[in-house]
DSSP file (Angstrom, degrees, kcal/mol; ACC not computed):
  #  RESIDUE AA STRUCTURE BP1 BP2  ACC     N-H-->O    O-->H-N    N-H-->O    O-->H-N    TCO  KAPPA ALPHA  PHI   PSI    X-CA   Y-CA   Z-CA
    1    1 A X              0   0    0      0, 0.0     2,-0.3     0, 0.0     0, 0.0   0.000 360.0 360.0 360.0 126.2  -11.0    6.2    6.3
    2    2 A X        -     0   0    0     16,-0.0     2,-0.3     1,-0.0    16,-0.2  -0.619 360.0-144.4 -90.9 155.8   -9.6    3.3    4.8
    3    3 A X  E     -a   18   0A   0     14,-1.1    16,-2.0    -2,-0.3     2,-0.1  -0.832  27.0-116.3-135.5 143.9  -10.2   -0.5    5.7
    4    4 A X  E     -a   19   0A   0     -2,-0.3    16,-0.2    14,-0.2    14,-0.1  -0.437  39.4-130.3 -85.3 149.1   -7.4   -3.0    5.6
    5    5 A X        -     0   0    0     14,-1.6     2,-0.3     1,-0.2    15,-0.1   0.806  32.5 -74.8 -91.2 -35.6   -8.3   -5.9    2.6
    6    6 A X        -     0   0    0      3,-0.1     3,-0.3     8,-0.0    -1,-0.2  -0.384  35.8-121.0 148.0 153.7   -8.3   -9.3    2.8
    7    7 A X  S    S+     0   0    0     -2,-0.3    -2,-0.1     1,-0.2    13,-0.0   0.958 115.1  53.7 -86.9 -47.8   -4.6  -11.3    2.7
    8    8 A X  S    S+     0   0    0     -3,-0.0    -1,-0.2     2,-0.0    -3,-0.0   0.588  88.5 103.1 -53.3 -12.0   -6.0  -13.2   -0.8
    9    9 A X        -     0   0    0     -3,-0.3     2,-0.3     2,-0.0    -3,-0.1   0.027  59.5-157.7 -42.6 147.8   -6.8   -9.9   -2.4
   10   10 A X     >  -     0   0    0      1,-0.0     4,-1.1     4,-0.0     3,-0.3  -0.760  48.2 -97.5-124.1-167.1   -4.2   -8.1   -5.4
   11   11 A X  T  4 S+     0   0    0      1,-0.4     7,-0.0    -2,-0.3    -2,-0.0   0.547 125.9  69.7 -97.9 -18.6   -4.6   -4.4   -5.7
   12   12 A X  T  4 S+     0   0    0      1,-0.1    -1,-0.4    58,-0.1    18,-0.0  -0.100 103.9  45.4 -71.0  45.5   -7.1   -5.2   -8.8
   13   13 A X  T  4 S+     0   0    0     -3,-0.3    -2,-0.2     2,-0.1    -1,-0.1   0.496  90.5 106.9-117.4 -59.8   -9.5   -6.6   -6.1
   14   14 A X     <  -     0   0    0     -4,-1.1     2,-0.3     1,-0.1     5,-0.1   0.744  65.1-123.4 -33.1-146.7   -9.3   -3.9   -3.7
   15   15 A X    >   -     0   0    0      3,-0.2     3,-0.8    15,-0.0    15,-0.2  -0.934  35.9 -69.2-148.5 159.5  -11.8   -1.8   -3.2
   16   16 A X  T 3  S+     0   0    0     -2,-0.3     2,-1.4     1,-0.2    15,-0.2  -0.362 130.2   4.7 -56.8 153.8  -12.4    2.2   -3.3
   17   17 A X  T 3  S+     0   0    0     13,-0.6   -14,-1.1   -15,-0.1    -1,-0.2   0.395 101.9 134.4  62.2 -21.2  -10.5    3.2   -0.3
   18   18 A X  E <   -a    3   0A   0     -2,-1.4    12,-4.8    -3,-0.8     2,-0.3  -0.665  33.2-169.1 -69.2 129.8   -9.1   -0.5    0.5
   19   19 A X  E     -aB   4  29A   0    -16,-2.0   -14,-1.6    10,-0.2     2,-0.3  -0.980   9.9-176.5-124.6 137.6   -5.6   -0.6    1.4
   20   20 A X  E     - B   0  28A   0      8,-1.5     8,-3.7    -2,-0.3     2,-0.3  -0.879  26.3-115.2-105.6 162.8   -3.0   -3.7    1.8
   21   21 A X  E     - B   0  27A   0     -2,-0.3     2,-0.3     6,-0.2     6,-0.2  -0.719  26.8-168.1 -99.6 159.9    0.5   -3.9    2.8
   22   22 A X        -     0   0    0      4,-1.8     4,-0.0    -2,-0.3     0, 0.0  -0.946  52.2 -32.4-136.5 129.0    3.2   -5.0    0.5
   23   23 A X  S    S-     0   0    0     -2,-0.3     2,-0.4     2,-0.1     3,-0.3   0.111 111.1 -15.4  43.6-167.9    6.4   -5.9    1.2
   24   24 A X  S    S-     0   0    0      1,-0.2    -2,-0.1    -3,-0.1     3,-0.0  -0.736 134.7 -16.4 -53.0 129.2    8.5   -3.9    4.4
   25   25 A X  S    S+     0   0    0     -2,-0.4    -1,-0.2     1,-0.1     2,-0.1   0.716 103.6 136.0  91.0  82.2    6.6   -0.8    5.4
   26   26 A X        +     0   0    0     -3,-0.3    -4,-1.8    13,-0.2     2,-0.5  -0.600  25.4 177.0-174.5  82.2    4.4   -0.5    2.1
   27   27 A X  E     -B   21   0A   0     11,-0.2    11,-2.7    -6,-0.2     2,-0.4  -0.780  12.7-155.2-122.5 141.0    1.1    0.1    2.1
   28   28 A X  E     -BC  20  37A   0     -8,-3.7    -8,-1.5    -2,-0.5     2,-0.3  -0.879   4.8-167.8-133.9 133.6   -1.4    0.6   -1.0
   29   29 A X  E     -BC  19  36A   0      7,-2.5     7,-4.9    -2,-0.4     2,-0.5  -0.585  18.1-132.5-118.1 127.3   -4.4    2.5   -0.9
   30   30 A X  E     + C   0  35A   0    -12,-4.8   -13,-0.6    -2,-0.3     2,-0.2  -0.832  37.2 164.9 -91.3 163.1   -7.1    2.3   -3.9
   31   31 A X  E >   - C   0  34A   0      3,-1.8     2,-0.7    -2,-0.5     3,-0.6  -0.841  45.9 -61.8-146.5 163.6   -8.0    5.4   -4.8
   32   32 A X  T 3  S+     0   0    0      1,-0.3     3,-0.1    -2,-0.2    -2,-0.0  -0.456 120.4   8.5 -80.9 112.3  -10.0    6.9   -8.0
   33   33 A X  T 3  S-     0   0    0     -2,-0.7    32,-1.3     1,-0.2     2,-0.3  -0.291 138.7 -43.8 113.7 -32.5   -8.0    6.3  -11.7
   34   34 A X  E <  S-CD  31  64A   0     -3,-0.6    -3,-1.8    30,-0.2     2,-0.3  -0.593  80.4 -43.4-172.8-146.7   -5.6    4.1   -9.7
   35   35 A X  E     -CD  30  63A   0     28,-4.6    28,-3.0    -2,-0.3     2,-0.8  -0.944  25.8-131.4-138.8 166.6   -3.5    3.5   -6.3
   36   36 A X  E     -CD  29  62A   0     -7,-4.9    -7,-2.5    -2,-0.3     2,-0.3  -0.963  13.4-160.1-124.7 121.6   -1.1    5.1   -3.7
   37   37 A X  E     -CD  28  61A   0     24,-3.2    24,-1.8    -2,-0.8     2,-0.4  -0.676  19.2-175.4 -90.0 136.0    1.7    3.3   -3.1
   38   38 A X  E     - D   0  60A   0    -11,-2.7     2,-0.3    -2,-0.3    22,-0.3  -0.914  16.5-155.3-120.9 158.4    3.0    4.7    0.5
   39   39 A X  E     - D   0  59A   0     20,-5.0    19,-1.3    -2,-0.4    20,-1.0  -0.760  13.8-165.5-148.6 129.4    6.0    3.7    2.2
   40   40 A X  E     - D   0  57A   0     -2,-0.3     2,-0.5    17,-0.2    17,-0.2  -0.685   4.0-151.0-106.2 141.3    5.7    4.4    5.8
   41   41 A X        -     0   0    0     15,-1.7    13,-0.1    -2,-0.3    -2,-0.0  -0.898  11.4-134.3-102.0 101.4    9.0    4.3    8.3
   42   42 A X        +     0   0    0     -2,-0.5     2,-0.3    13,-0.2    13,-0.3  -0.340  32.1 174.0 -52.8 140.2    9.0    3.4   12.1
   43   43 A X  E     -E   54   0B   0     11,-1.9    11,-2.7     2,-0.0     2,-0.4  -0.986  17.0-169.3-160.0 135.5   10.9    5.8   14.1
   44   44 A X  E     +E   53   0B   0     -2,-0.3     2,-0.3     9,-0.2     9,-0.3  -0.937  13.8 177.1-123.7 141.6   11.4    6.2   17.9
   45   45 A X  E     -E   52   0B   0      7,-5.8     7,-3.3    -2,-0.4     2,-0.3  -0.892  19.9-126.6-132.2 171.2   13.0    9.2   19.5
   46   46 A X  E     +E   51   0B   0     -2,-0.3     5,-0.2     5,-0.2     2,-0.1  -0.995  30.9 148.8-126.3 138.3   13.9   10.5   22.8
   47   47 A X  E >   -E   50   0B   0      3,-1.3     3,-0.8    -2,-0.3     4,-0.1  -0.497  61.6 -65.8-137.4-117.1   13.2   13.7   24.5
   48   48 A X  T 3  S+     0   0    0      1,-0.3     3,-0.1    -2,-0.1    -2,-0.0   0.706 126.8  48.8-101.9   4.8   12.5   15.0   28.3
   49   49 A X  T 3  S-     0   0    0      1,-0.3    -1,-0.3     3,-0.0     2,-0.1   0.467 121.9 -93.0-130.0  43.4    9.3   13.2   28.8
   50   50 A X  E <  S-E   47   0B   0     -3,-0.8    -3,-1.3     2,-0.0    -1,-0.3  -0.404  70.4 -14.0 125.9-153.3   10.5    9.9   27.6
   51   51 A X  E     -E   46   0B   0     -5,-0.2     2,-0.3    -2,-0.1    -5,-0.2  -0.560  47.4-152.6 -84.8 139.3   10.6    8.0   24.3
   52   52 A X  E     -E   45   0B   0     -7,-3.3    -7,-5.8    -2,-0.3     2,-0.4  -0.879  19.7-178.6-108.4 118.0    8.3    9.1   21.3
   53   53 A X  E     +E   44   0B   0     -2,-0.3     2,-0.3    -9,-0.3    -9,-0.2  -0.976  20.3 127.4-123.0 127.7    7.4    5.9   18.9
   54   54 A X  E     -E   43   0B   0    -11,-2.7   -11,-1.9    -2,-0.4     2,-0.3  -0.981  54.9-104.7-159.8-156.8    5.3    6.3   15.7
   55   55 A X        -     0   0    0     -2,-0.3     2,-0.3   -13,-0.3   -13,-0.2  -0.778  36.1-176.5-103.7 150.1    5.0    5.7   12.0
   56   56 A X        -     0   0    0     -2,-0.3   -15,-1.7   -17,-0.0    -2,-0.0  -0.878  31.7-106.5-161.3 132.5    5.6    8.9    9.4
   57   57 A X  E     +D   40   0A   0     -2,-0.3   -17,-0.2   -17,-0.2     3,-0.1  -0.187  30.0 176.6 -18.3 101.4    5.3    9.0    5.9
   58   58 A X  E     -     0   0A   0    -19,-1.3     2,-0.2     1,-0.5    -1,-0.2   0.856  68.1 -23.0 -96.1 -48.9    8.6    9.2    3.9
   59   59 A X  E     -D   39   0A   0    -20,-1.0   -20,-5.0     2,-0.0    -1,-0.5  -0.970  46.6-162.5-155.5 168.0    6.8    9.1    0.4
   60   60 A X  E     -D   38   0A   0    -22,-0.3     2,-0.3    -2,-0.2   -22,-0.2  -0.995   4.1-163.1-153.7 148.7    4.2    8.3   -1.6
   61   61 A X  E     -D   37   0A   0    -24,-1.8   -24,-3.2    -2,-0.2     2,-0.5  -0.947  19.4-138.9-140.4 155.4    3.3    7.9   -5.5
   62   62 A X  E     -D   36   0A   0     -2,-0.3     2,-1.0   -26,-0.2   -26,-0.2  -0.934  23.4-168.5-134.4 105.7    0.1    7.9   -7.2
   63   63 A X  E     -D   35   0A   0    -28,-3.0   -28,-4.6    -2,-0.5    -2,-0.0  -0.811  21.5-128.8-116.2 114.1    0.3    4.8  -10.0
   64   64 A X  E     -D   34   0A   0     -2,-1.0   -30,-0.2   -30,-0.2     2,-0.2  -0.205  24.1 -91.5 -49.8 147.5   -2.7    5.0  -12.5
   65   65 A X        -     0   0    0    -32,-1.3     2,-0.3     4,-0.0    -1,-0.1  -0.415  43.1-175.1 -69.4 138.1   -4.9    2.4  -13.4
   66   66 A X    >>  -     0   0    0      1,-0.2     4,-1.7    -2,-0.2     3,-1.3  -0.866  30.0-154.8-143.7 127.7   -3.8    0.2  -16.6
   67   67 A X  H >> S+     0   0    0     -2,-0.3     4,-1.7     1,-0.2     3,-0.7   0.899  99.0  64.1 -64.5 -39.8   -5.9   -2.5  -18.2
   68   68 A X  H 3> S+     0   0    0      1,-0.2     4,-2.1     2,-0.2    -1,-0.2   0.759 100.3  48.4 -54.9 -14.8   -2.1   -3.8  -19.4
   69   69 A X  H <> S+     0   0    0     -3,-1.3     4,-3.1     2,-0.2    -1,-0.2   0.855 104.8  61.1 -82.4 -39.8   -0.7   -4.5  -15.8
   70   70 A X  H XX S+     0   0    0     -4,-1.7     4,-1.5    -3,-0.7     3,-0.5   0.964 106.5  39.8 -58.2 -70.7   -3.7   -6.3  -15.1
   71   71 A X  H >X S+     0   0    0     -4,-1.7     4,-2.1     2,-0.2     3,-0.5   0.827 118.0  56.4 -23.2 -64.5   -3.1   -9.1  -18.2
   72   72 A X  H >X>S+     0   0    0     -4,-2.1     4,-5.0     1,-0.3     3,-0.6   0.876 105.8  45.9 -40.5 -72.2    0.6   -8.9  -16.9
   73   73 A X  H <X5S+     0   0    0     -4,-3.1     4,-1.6    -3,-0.5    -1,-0.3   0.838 110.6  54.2 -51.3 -42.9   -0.4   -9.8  -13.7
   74   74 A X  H <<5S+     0   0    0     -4,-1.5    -2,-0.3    -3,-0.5    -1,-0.3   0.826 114.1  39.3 -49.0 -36.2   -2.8  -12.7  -15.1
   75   75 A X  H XX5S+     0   0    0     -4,-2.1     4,-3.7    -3,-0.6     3,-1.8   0.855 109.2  60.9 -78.3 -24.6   -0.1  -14.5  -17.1
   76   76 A X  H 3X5S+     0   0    0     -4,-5.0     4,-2.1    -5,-0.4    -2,-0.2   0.989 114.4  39.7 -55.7 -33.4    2.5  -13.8  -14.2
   77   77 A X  H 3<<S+     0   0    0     -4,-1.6    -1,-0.3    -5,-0.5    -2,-0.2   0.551 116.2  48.1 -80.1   2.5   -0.2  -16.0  -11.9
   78   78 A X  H <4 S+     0   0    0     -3,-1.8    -1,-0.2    -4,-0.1    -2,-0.2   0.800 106.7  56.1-129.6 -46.8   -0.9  -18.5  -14.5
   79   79 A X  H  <        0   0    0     -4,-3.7    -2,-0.2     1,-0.3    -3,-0.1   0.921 360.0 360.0 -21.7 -75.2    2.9  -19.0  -15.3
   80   80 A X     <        0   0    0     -4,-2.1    -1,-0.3    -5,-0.2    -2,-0.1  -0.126 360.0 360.0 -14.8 360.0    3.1  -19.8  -11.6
């Protein structure tokens, strides 16, 4: 089970199993070596015992850890 992270957090923060959202419908989940970027779509349908609302998976991609993205991300923030 995963636990949503703090809004000051970046996805170096997180934690094993900590996820935040990102953008629309974006969620990223740490995981071991790296993270899973999801991106989840609301969708409501109708059938004969009334309207069906939920969230469902469209994809997800499994982006490895890399000490260079971190730096990147440090100059992007110091730039800033």
């Amino acid at each position: 089970m995963s636990t949503e992270a703090p809004i000051n957090k970046t996805i170096f923060d997180l934690d094993l199993h900590e996820e935040c959202h990102i953008q629309n419908n974006w969620v990223v989940l740490r995981v071991p070596g790296g993270w899973l970027y999801t991106h989840w779509e609301y969708r409501q349908q109708e059938n004969n015992t009334g309207r069906i609302e939920q969230w469902t998976d469209k994809h997800s991609t499994f982006i490895p850890y890399s000490e260079q993205a971190k730096i990147d991300q440090m100059e992007h923030l110091l730039k800033t």
